[in-house]
C-alpha positions as CSV (number, residue, x, y, z in Angstrom):
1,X,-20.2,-14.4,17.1
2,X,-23.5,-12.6,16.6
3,X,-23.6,-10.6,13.5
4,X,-22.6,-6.9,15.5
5,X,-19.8,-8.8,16.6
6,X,-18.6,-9.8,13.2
7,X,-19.3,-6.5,11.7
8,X,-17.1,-4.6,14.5
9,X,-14.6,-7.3,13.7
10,X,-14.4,-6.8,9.5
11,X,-14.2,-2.9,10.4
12,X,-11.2,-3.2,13.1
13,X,-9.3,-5.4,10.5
14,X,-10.3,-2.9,7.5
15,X,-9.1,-0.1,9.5
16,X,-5.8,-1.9,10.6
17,X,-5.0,-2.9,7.1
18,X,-5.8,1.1,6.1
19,X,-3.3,2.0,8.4
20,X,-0.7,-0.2,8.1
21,X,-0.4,-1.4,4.1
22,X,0.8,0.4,0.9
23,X,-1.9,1.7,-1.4
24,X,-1.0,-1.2,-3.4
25,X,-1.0,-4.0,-0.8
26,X,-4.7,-2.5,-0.4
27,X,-5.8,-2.9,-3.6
28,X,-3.7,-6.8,-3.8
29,X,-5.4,-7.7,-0.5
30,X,-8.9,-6.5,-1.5
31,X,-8.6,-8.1,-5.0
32,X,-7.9,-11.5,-3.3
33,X,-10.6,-11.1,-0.6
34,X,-13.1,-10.3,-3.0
35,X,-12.2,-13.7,-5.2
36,X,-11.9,-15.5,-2.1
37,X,-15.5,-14.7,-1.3
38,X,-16.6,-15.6,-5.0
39,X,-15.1,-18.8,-4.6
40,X,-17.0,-19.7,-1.3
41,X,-19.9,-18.5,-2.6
42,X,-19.6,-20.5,-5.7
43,X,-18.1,-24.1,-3.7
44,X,-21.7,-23.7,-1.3
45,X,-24.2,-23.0,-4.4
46,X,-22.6,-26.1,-5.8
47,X,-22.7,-28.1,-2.6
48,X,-26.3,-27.0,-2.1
49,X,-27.4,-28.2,-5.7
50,X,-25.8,-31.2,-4.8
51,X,-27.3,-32.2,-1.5
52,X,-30.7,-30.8,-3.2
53,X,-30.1,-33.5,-6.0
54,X,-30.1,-36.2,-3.3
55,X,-32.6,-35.7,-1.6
56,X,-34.9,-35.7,-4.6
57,X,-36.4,-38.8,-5.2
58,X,-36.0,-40.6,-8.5
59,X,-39.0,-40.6,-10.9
């Protein structure tokens, strides 16, 4: 998927989920969307610092 692809794709699910969840399942989904995309975030910056720390020769 190209990133217009995944774009129209976030916005068709947004919408769907708009129109078809309570005000409060909206807020409950978007509270653990948004924590779900902190944790990703955080797991690669780790596994990035990581890999970095391997590859760096020993002094």
């Amino acid at each position: 998927m190209n990133g217009c692809e995944i774009s129209a794709s976030v916005t068709a699910l947004a919408n769907f989920i708009a129109c078809n969840f309570s005000s409060e399942q909206i807020e409950m989904l978007a509270a653990i969307f948004n924590q779900l995309g902190d944790t990703l975030i955080t797991i690669n910056v780790r596994q990035s610092l990581c890999e970095k720390k391997k590859e760096k020769p020993s002094a």
